[in-house]
N, C-alpha and C positions, 0 to 999 in steps of 0.2 A: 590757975596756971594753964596753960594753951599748950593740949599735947602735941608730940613728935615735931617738934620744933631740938635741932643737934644745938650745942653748946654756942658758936656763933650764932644762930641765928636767935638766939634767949635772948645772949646779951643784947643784938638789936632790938627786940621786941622792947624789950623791959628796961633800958638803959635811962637815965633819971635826966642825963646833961641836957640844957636845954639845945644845944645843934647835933645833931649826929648825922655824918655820913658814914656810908656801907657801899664795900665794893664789894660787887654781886658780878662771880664773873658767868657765862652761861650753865643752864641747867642746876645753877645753888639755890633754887628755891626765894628769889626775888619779890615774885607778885605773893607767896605766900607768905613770906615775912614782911612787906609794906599792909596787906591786909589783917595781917596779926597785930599788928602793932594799930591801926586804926581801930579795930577791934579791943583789942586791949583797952585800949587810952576811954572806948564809951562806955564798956564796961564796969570802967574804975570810977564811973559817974559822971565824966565829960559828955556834958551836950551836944549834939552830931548837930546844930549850928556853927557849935565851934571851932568843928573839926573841917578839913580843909584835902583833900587828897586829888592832886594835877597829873593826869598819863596823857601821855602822849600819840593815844590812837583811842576811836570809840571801841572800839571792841577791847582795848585792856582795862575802858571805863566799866563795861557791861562785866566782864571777869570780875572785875575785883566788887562791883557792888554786891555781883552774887553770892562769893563768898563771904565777904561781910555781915551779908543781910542773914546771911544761912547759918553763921556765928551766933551773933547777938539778937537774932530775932526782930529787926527794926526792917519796915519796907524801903525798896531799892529807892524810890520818889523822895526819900528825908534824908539820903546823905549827900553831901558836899563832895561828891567824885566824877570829874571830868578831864575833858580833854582843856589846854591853857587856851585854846579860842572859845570852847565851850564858858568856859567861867569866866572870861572877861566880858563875853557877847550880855551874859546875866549882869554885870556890873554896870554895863554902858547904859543899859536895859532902865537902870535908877536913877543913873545922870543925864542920861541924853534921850528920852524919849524919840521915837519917831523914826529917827534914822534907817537908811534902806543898807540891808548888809548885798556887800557882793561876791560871790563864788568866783572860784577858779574860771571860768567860762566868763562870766560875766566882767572878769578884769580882761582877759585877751578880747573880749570882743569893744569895751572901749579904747582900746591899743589898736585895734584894724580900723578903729572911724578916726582917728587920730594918725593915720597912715603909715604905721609899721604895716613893715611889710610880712617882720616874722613875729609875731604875738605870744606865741606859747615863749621863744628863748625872750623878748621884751622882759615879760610876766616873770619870767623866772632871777632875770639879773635886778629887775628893781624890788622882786622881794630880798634879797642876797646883799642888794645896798640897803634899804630899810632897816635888816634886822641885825647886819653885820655894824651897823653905827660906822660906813666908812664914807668918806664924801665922794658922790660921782663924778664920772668926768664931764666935759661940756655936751658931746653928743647926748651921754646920758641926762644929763640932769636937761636938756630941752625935752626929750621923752619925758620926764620925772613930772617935769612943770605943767606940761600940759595932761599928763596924765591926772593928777593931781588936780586940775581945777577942774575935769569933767568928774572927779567923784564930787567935789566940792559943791558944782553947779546941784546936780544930782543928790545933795546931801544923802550921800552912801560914805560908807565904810567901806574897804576889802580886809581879808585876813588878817594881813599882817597889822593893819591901821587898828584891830581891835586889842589887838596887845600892846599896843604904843600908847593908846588912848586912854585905856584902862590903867595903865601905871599913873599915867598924868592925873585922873583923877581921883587912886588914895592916893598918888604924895601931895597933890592940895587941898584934903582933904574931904572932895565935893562926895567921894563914895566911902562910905562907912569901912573901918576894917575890923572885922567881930571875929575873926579867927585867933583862938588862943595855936590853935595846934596845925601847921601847915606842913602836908609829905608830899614828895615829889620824885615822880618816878624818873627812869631814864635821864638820869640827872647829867649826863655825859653828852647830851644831842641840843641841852639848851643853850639858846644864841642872847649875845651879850643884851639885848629889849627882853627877854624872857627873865633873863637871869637878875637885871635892874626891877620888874614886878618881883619878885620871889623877894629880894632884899626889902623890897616895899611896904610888903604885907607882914615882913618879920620884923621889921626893924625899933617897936613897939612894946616888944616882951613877948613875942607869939616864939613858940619855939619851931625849928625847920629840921625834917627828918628826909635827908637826901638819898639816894637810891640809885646807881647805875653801874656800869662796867666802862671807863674810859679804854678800854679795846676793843666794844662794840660799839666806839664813835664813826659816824658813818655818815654826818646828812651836814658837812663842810661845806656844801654846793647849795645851801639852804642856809649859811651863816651862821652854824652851831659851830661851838668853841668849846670843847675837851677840858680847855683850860678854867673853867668854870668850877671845871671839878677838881684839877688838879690842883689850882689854886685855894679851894675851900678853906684847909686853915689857915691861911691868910684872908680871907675875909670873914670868915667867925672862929677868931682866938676862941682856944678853950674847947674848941668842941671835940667830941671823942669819934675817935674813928676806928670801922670796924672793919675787918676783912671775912668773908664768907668766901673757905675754902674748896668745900666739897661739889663735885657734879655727879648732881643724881640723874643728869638725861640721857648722858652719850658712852658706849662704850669704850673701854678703858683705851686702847689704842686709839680712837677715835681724839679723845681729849689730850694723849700724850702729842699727836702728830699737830692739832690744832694749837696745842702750845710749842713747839717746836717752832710752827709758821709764824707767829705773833713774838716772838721773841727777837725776830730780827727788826721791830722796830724799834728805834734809840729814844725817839720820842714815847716813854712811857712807864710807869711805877711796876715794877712784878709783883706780881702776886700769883702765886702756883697754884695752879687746879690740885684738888687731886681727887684720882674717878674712885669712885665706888663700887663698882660692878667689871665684870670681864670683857676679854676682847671681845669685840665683832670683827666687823671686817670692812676693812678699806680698799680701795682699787682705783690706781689711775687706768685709764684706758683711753687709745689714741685710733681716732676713727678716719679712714681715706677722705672724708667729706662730711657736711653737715647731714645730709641725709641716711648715710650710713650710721653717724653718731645717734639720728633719731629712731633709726631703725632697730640699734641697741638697744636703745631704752625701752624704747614698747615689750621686744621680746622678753627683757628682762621681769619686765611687770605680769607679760604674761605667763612667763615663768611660773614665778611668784604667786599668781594667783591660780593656777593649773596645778600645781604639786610638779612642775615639771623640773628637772635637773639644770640650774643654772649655774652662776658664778659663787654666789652667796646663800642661795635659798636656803634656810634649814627646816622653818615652822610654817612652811607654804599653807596647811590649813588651818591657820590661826589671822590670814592677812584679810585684811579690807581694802580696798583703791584708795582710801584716806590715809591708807598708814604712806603714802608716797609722793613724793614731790620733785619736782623739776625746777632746778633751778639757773637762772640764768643773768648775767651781767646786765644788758639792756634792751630792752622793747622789740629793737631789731631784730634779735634773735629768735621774737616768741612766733613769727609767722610762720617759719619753716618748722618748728615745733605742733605747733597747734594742725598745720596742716596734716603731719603724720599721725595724730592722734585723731583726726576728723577722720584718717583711712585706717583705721582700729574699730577693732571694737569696747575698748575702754573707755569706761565714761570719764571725764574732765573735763574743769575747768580753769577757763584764765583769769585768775584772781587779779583784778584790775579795774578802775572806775572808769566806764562807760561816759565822762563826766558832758561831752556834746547831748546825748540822750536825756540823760537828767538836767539838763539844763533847759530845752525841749519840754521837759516832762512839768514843771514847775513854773515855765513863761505861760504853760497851757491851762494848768488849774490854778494859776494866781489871776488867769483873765474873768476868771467865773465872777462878778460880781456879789451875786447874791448865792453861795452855794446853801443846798439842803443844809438843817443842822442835825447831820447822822454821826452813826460812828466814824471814826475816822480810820479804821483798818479796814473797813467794809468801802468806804465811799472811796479810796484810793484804790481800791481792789477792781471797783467796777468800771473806774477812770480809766485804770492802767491795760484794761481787758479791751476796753473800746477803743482804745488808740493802736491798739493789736502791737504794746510796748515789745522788746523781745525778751527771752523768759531770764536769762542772766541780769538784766536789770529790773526788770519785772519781781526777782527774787529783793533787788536790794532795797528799792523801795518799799515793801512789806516789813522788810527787816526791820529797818527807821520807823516804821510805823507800830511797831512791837510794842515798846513804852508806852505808847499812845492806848493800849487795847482797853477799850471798853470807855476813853473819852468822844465826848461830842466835837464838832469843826467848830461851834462856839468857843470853846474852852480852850485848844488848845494845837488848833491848826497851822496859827501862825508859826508857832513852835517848831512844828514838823516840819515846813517848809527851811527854817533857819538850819535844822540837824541836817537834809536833806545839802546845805550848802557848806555844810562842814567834813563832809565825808572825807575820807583822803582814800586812796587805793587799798592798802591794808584792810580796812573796814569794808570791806566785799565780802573779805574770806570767810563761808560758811561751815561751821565746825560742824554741822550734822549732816552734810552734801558729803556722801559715800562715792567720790571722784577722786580721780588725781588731779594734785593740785598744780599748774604751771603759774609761775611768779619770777618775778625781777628777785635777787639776793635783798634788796630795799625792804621789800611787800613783804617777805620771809620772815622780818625781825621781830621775836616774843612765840614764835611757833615752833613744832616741833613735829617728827615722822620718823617711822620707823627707816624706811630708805630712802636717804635722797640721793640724787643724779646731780649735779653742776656742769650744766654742758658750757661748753666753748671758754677752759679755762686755757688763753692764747695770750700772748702777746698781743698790745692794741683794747683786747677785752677786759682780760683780770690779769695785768692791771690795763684800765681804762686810756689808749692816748690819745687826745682831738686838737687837733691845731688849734683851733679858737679858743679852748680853758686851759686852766690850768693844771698842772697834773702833780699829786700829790701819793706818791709811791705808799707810805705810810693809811694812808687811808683807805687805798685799795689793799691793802695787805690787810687789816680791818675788814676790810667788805668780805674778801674772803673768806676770816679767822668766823664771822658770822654764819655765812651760809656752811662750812665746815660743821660747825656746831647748832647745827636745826635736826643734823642725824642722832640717831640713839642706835641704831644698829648696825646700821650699812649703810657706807660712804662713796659715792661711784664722782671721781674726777675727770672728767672725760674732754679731750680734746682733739680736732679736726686736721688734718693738712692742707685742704682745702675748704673754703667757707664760702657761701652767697648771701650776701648784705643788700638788701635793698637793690635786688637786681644785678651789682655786682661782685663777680667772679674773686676771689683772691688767694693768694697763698698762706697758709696759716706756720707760726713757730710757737711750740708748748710755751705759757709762761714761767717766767722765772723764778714766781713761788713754788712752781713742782720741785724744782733743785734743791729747795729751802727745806725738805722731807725729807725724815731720815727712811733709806731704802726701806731698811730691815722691818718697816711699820706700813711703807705703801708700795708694794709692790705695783707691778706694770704689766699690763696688756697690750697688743694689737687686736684693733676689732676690725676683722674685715667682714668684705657684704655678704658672703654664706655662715660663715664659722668667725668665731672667737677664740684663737690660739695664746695661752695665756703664758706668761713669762715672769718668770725671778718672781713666783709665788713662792712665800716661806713654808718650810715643812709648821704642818699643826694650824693654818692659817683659819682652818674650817673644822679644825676641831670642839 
């Protein structure tokens, strides 16, 4: 029996039907109940060939193999745990030999020789058509077409082409399917090509243990469909479904106000948190300007790490620069962030892929012909030294190279170089880097901090509006309900009256999810540029 597992998460462990889904809403112990139950399942004498476990970022691949491994005693190298391009790139690996894969970079720059003029939003709708199964329009499908016969000419692959491909070849057969026991994480973010592999490899007698929170769906701009999971038992009659109630992350007021937010969406099954631990404390606060907003944060941190008197501090010498994060809508945002912290003296960083550099960094050691056959943590160490890489990505390529420690570039080079084009932004974030962490609310998803900050929750921001796409209220109210729930202690909402985008000036209006809060749970501040005058704080707030 696998201790300190509470009564829902047993039944998922241990549950006999061969389909089960489990809604995992934040902070109920999720990766610890998918890795108990894989766990479980080798211990009971199932062969870790058999077993099957798909997350959807390498870094909740690297989590969960270590607690596994650290379970049952089997090394991280013999289990079947990755990301769903990770384990198809291996499948393609048996029927398609030879094939060139392509990175994110590596698609936009065949889209600029093919004369788009904007490559990155290119890249991003023709994976969105790809993965979403809808048919393009004529503009698009003449980009599709010619895009499409330079990977051909090229015989490459991109991302998405490795999930489509790989389904194609278990349903004809051509790739073996040995898995009796398939889990799947984040089962709420996969897109209807994703979700046709998962059917694929079950459809045989293999059983499918599903795993997500459909109100942490969030990457609709990437083709994933909610309805995947909503629809479940309708596409595997019979199967048992569990709900995991409890949140062990976030303080209790913290989880009542983030269900409170999440409640106004129509589109969605309820299922009630309920917290485990006492208040913290939460705070909107409305700043004259984006810079005033950032000048908040800093103080606040150093606050926090000073023993100094702020809004929330109580255990100031118990904090590390890790326990904090910064959180924010989109990319935009992070220059004027980053710059105030570059005029700090706290260390941080911007958890985000460098992906131009690493793309660079891989045209340049795939030119080697003939390299040394050294190690391959040492021989990328002394490449990356000499090209004077800078030290943020310089970190993430070692990272990627971790698994690899103590193999020769014979063995297993090529490898590194495919992980190396799998990366996504999330897979940056170094859990042992004693900084604060600045990220997109996206990058945020499966982490957690003692305080986090959401700056610039406005109208236009959170939620998101851009003439060009399309805007989906429901989702950004999700994106939010997510970054709400990465706090465990202290929750700072903070919004600007004025904002600078990309050079320009504009007027800012609080968004319309602050309304969505009940008072008596988040109170409100004015932060202006010397003092912090705090307002409609409830008595006992900080007790």
């Amino acid at each position: 029996m696998i201790p300190n597992l509470n009564e829902e998460q047993r039944q998922a462990v241990y549950s006999q039907a061969r389909h089960i889904l489990v809604a995992a809403p934040p902070g109920s112990g999720k990766t610890a109940c998918l890795a108990a139950r894989f766990g479980r399942l080798a211990a009971e004498g199932v062969r870790p060939e058999e077993l099957l476990a798909i997350t959807f970022t390498n870094r909740a691949a690297r989590e969960m193999k270590g607690r596994v491994a650290a379970t049952i005693g089997l090394k991280e190298q013999s289990l079947n745990i990755g990301t769903f391009h990770a384990f198809c790139l291996r499948v393609l690996k048996e029927t398609r030999p030879g094939f060139r894969l392509y990175g994110r970079q590596d698609s936009e720059r065949v889209l600029k020789d093919i004369g788009v003029k904007n490559p990155g939003r290119a890249a991003d709708k023709i994976s969105a058509l790809k993965n979403a199964l809808i048919p393009p329009g004529a503009d698009a499908l003449t980009v599709l077409d010619a895009y499409r016969k330079k990977l051909f000419d090229a015989d490459a692959l991109d991302l998405d082409d490795l999930v489509i491909e790989a389904a194609a070849a278990l349903g004809s057969g051509a790739a073996q399917k040995r898995f009796g026991h398939v889990l799947v994480d984040e089962y709420q973010d996969i897109n209807p090509r994703q979700s046709a592999l998962i059917k694929c490899l079950v459809k045989d007698g293999a059983s499918l243990f599903a795993i997500g929170d459909p109100d942490q769906a969030i990457y609709g701009f990437r083709g994933a469909d909610a309805r995947g999971f909503l629809e479940f038992e309708r596409d595997f009659p019979g199967c048992a479904v569990i709900r995991l109630k409890r949140n062990y992350r976030s303080a209790g007021n913290i989880v009542k106000a983030a269900g409170a937010l999440i409640r106004g969406n129509a589109d969605r099954v309820e299922n009630e948190t309920l917290p485990t631990r006492g208040n913290g404390v939460i705070l909107r606060a409305e700043a004259a300007d984006g810079r005033a907003e950032a000048g908040f944060i800093i103080k606040e941190i150093e606050s926090a790490m000073g023993g100094l008197t702020s809004l929330t501090v109580k255990d100031a010498g118990n904090n590390r620069f890790s326990d904090f994060a910064v959180l924010f809508r989109t990319k935009r945002q992070a220059h004027a962030l980053i710059e105030a912290f570059d005029g700090s003296a706290i260390p941080h960083h911007y958890v985000t892929l460098p992906g131009a550099t690493i793309a660079e960094f891989i045209a340049y050691i795939s030119s080697h012909e003939h390299p040394p056959d050294a190690d391959i943590s040492g021989y990328i160490e002394a490449q990356a030294r000499l090209l004077k890489i800078p030290k943020p990505v310089f970190e993430i390529l070692m990272q990627a190279a971790w698994p690899y420690k103590g193999a020769r570039i014979s063995e297993s080079f090529a490898q590194y170089l495919e992980d190396l084009k799998l990366l996504d932004g999330p897979d940056t974030y170094d859990i042992e880097a004693d900084k604060v962490s600045l990220m997109t609310i996206h990058a945020s998803k499966g982490l957690e901090f003692k305080y986090v900050f959401i700056a610039g929750v406005e109208d236009g921001l959170i939620p998101l509006r851009m003439k060009d796409k399309d805007f989906d209220i429901e989702e950004e109210r999700r994106l939010l309900y997510v970054g709400m729930t990465r706090a465990k202690d202290a929750l700072y909402l903070l919004s600007a009256r004025t904002r600078t985008l990309c050079g320009v000036e504009s007027g800012q209006s609080t968004s319309l999810f602050l309304s969505e809060l009940p008072t008596e749970l988040v109170p409100a501040a004015i932060i202006e540029k010397k003092k912090t005058r705090r307002r409609a704080i409830q008595k006992g707030l900080f007790e």
